[in-house]
N, C-alpha and C positions, 0 to 999 in steps of 0.2 A: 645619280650615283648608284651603282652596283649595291643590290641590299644581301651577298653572299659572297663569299672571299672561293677564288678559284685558285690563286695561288700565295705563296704566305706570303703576311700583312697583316695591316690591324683594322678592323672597319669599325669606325665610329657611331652610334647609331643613336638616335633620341627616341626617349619615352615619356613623352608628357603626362603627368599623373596631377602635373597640379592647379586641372580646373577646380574652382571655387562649387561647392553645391547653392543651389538656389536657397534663399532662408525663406520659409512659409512668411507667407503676406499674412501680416497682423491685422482683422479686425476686430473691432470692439461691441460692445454693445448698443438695440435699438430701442428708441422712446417714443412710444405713442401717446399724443394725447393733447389736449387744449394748450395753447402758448396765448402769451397777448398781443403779438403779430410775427408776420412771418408769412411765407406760400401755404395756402392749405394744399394738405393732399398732398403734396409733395416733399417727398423724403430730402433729407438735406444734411448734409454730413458737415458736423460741428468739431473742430480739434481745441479747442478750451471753453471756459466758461463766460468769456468774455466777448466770443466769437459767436458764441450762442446768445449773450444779452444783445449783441449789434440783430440779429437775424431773427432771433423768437422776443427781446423785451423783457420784461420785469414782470414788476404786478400789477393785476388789472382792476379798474374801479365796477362794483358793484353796490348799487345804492351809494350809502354813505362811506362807503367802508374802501379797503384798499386790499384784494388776496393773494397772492401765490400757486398757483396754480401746482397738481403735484409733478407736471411734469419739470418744472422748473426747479423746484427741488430738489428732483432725485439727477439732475443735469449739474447740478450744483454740487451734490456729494460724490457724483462717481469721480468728477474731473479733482476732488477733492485730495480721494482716494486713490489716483492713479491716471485715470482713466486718460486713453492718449483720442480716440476716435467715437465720435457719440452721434448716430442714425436717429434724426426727428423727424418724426411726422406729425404736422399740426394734424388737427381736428376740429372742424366748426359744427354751426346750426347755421342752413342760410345759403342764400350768395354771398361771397367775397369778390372783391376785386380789388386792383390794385391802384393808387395812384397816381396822376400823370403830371405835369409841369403845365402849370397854368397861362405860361406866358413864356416865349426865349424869345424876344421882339428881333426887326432889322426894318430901318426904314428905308426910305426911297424911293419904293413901288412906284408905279404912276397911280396919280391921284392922290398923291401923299399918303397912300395906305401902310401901316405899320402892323406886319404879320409874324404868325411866328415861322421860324424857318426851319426850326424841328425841335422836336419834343422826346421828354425821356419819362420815364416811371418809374417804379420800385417795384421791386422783384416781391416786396412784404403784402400783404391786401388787408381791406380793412379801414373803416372810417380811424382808424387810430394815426393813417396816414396822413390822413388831412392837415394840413399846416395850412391853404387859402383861408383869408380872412382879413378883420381889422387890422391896422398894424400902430402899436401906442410908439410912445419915446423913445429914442435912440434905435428904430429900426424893430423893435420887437414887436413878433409875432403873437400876437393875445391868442393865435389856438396853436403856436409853435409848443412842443417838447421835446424830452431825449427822443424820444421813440422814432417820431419824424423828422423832415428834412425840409431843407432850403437849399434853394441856389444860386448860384453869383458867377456870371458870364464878367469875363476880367482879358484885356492887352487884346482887343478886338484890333486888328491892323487889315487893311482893304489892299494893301501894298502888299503884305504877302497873302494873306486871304486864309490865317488862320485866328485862333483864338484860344481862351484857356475857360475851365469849367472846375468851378467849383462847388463840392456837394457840403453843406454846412449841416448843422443840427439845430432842429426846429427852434432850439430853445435858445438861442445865443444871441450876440445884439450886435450891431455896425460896430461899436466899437470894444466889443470884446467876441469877435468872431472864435468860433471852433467850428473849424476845418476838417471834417473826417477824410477826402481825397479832395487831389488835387489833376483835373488833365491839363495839361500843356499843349502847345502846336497841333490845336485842332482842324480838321479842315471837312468842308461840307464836299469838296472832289471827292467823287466816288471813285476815280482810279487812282487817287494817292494813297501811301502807303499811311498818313496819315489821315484816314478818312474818320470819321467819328465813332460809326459804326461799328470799323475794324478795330478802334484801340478799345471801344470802352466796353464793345458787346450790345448785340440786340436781340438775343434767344429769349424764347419764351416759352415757357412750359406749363399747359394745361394738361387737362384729363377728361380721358375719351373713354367710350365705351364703345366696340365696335357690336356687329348683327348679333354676332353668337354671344355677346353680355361677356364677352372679358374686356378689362379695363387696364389702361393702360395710359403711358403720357406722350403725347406730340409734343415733339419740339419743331416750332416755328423761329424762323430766322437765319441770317449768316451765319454769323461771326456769335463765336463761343463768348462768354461773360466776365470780362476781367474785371470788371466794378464789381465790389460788396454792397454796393449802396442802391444801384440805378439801373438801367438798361436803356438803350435807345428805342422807343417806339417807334421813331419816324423822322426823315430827314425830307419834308415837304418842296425845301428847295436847293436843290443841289448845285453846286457849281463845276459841273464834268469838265476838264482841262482849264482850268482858272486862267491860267498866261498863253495871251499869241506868241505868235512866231518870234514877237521882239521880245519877248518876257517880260510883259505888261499884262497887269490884270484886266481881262475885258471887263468893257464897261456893263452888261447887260448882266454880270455877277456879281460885282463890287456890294450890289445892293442889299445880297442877299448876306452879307458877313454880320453878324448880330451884334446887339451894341452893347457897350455894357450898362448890365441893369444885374437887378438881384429879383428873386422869384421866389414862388412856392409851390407845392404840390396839395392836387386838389381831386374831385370826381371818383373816391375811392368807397364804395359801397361794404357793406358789411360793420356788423354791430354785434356786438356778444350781448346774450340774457334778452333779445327783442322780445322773444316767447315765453320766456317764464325768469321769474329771480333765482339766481344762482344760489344752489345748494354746496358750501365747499368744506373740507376737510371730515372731520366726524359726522358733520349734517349730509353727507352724500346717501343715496337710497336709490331703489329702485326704477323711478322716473325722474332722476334728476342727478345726474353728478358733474360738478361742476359747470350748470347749466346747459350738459348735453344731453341725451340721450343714447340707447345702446348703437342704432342703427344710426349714427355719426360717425361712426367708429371704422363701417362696415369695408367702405372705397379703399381708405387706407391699409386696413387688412389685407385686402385683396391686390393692391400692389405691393407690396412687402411678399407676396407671396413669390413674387419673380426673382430668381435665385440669380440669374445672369447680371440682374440689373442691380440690384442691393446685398450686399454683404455685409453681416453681423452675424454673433457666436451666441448672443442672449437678448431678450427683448422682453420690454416687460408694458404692462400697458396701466400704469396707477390710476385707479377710479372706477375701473372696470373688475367683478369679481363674479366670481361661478355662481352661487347661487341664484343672482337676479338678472346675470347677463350670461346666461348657458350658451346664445349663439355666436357672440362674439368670444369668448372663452374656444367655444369650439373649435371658430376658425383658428384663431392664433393658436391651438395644440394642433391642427391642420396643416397649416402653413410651417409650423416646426419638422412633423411625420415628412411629408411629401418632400420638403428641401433636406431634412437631412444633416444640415448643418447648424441648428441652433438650439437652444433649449428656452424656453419659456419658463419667467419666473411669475405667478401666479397668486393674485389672493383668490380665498374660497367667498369670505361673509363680507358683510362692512362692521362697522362700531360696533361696539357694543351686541356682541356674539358670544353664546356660551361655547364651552367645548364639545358639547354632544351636535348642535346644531355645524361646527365646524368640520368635524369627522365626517358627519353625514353628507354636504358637500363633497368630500374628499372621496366618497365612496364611489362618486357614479364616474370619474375618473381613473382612467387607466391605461398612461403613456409612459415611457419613458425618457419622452422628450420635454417636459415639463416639471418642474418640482412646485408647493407650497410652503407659505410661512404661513406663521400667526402668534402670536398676536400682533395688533395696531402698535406704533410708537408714539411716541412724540419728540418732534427736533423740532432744533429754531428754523422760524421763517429766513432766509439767507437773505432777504431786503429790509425784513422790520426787526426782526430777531424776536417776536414774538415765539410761543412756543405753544405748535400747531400737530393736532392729528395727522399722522398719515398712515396708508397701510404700507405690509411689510415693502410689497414689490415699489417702490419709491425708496427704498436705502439700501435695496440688496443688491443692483447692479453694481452698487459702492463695492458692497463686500466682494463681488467676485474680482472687481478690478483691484481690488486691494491683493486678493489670494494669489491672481495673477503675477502681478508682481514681485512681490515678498515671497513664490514661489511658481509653480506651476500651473497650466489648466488642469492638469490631472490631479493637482492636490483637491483636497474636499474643503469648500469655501464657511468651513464651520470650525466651531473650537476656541480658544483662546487665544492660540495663535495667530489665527487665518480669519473668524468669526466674530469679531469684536464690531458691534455698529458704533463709530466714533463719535458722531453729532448725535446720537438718538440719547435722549434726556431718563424716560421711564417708559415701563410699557404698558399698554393697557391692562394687564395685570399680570400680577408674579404668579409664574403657575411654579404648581410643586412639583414632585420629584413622580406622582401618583397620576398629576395631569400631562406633565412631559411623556410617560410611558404612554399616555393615552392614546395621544397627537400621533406618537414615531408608531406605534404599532398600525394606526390609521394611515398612515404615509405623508404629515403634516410634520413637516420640520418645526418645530419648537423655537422662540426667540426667547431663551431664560436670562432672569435679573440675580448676581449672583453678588454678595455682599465682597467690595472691593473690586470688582471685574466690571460691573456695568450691565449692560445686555448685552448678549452672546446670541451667537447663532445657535443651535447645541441639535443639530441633527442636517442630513442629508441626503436622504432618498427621494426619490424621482414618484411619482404619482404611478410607477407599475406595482401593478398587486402582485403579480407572480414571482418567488423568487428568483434572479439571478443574478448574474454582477450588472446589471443596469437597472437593476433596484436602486441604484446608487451615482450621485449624481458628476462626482469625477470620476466614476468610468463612462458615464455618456456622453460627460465634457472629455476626456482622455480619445473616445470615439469620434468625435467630432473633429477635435483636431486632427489627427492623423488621416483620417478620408479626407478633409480640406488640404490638405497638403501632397498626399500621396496623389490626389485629383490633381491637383495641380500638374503634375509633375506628369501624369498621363494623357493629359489635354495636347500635352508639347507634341505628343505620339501621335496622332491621330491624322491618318494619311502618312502617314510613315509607314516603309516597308518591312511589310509583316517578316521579321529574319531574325535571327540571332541576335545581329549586333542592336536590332531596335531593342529587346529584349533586355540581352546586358546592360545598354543605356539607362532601361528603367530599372534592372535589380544593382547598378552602380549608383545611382542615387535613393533608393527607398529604404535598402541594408544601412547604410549608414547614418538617414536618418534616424530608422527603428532603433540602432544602436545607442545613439545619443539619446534618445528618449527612455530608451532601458537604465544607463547610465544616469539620468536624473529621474528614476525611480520611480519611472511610469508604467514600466512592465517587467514581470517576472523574466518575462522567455518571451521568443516571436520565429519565426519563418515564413520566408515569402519563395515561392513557389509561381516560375513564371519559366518552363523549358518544354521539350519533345511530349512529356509526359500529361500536359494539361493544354499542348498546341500543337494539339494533333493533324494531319494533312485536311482533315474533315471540318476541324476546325476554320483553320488556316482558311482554304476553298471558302467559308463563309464570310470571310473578310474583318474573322475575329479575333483577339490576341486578350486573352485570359489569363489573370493574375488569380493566386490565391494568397490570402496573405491570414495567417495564424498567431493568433497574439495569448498569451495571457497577462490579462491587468492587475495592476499592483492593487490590492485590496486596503481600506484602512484599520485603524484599530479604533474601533468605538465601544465595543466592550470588552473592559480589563477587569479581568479578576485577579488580585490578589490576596493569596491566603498567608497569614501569621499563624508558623507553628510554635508554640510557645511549648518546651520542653525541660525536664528538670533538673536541676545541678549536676554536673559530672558526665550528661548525655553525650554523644559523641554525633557530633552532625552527620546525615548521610550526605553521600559522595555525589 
């Protein structure tokens, strides 16, 4: 159709204006630290707290006793608080490994041999996995629990040459079975679309180190992992096209279809506390926190650092604190600096710390990609409801997920508002109004007990000593967001033709984010800056397309002065 009228007429023309902007991809925050099973080392993104008790577990036995570990805690309040996505990385001492199925039988071999024809394991590691053993009355398991697993091969048919798998929990009994999944129409043909493999998953993810010492995870296997429970290790005997030409199952397969029986899983290595008895809650110290050490810590760090692979906006590591563990402290304000996208929330002391020893920690600091609390709380254990020691950074990815929520990233996760810790009982002690000035002028955000309020957060600065707006911790959460976003949106660009309309592309979507964010009271003012004048032919020839982008951040009010003038009968107010 003619887009210009040559002679009169009317010419109809369309403007589509109503593509959708993309919404920034929401993540949440990450937790490092000791779980009572789970993948060590490998990061693993949890959406409730329920989905994190299936994957990480409860609490774990030490001597006589029964603990909580904190990162299970502070996993417990975020989701409490809000929290929609939660990045864990176990941490051990040790080798770990995982458990495998100690038996999936099929008889008929020649020689009457009864073998198994494939075998699966658990993504979890850890002798907690162990369920092989005695087995008492009505089918149970004397080393079954929640934690672990059983399995039950069920409607084994040789006619069609499939089967069903069921993954149970360790603790249940023949006749009160729980059934966590259930496969259906399974088949050991490695070219059906039902092949075992294919429906249930058999990746596997270790951690390597290659020549040059970075670290990093292989994935071995097919087929991605749709089980929460299991994986396939191995299908030892396969039946590749099960039916001839009549559609009869061959004979030299039939044998191989498993029968049914019920199982366990077993050979799963790794023990918590082997080296030393765990130290937990307030008893945590220098060479001991919750029975690890600092360089446990260290792998983990070091993949967290991969900005491609793991995304989180805050990450806090409980048990771990600046003064006795400077080098893991270091990395994680490291892996914060270098990526760019997160901020670190941080204790300096353990227990029982005065306030000059606290400040002092604080001093050799100086990011503004990390913030500090202090003092220690106390919340209830979320399995015993005991009421146990923790430091700050275990209830404060709560608060930000709360702040988040109830308002922005860019608001400041402090106040009575936005600041309020909801499970935390008391604090290690009520500081005054003389030791709060202490802390905030050190750059130690204060958690104060206020009669009828509770504890509060009551401060928000960032560990930079130098004044300026990233002194402050919603303008470098306000930073954070908008480079995560605005990245986004320039990823799309890249091999895109360096021209104009690439350009308006990007200031049609970043203007009207900026917009919206101004309008929910994240910025004063902004201008972005992306034409002839900053993409120049010199430029351009380099194969570069340069944005500027100019913001001022909405500042808070944390100190209010208000003066009473009190004036005498008859005064006339000024105007």
């Amino acid at each position: 159709m003619a887009e210009t009228l040559l002679s009169p007429g009317v010419l109809a023309r369309e403007n589509d204006q109503s593509f959708i902007t993309a919404q920034p991809i929401v993540v949440g925050s990450a937790i490092v630290g000791p779980t009572a099973k789970g993948p060590v080392n490998i990061p693993t993104l949890v959406t409730s707290f329920s989905d994190y008790q299936n994957k990480f577990g409860a609490q774990v036995a030490s001597g006589s006793n029964f603990y909580t570990y904190f990162t299970s805690i502070a996993a417990y309040n975020y989701f409490q608080e809000g929290g929609e996505t939660l990045l864990v990385t176990r941490v051990a001492s040790g080798s770990f490994t995982a458990a495998s199925s100690s038996f999936v039988s099929a008889s008929g071999f020649a020689g009457g041999k009864t073998l198994s024809v494939f075998e699966v394991q658990t993504p979890s590691e850890g002798t907690l996995m162990n369920s092989s053993g005695p087995v008492g009355s009505n089918g149970t398991l004397l080393s079954g629990s929640s934690d672990n697993l059983r399995f039950e091969i069920t409607s084994a048919s040789t006619s069609s040459g499939t089967f069903a798998l069921l993954v149970r929990r360790g603790d249940d009994t023949e006749t009160n079975k729980i059934v966590l999944e259930t496969w259906t129409n399974l088949s050991l043909d490695p070219v059906a679309s039902n092949y075992i493999s294919r429906v249930i998953g058999d990746q596997v993810q270790t951690v390597q180190t290659d020549a040059d010492g970075t670290t990093y995870i292989q994935v071995s296997g097919s087929y991605a992992n749709k089980s929460r429970y299991i994986t396939v290790k191995a299908v030892n005997y396969q039946t590749p096209n099960y039916f001839d030409n009549n559609g009869q199952p061959k004979a030299a397969f039939t044998s191989s279809i498993p029968t049914a029986t019920s199982g366990t899983f077993g050979g799963a290595v790794g023990t918590p506390f082997t080296s030393m008895a765990a130290n937990f809650y307030e008893n945590i110290g220098s060479t001991n926190t919750q029975g690890l050490v600092g360089t446990n810590y260290d792998t983990a760090l070091a993949l967290l650092s991969n900005q491609d692979e793991y995304a989180y906006s805050s990450i806090a590591v409980p048990g771990i604190y600046a003064a006795d563990y400077s080098t893991q402290i270091t990395k994680l304000i490291n892996n914060a600096e270098e990526r760019g996208d997160n901020i670190a929330i941080i204790d300096l002391v353990k227990y029982a710390q005065t306030v000059t020893s606290t400040t002092s920690a604080a001093s050799s600091q100086n990011t503004s990609y990390a913030a500090a609390y202090w003092p220690w709380v106390q919340t209830p254990d979320p399995y015993s409801g005991n009421i146990v020691w923790v430091p700050a950074s275990t209830l404060m990815p709560a608060v930000y997920a709360f702040n988040d929520n109830a308002a922005e990233a860019w608001f400041a996760p402090a106040g009575f508002n936005r600041g309020g810790l909801a499970t935390a009982v008391r604090a290690e002690r009520r500081l005054t109004q003389a030791e709060r000035d202490t802390l905030y002028q050190a750059k130690v955000n204060p958690i104060a007990t206020f009669p009828n309020q509770g504890l509060v957060v009551f401060g928000q600065k960032t560990l930079q000593t130098k004044a300026s707006a990233l002194d402050r911790v919603n303008v470098r959460r306000l930073l954070i967001t908008l480079k995560s976003f605005i990245s986004q949106i320039a990823d799309n660009l890249v091999f895109e033709q360096n021209s104009i309309a690439t350009r308006n592309s990007f200031l049609s979507q970043v203007n009207p984010y900026l917009a919206s964010v101004q309008q929910r009271q994240g910025l004063y003012a902004f201008k972005v800056i992306m034409d002839d004048s900053n993409n120049t032919a010199d430029v351009i020839d380099r194969n570069q397309l340069v944005g500027q982008i100019y913001i001022q951040p909405t500042k808070t009010a944390e100190f209010i002065y208000l003066d009473f003038n009190i004036l005498p009968t008859g005064a006339t107010f000024p105007a």
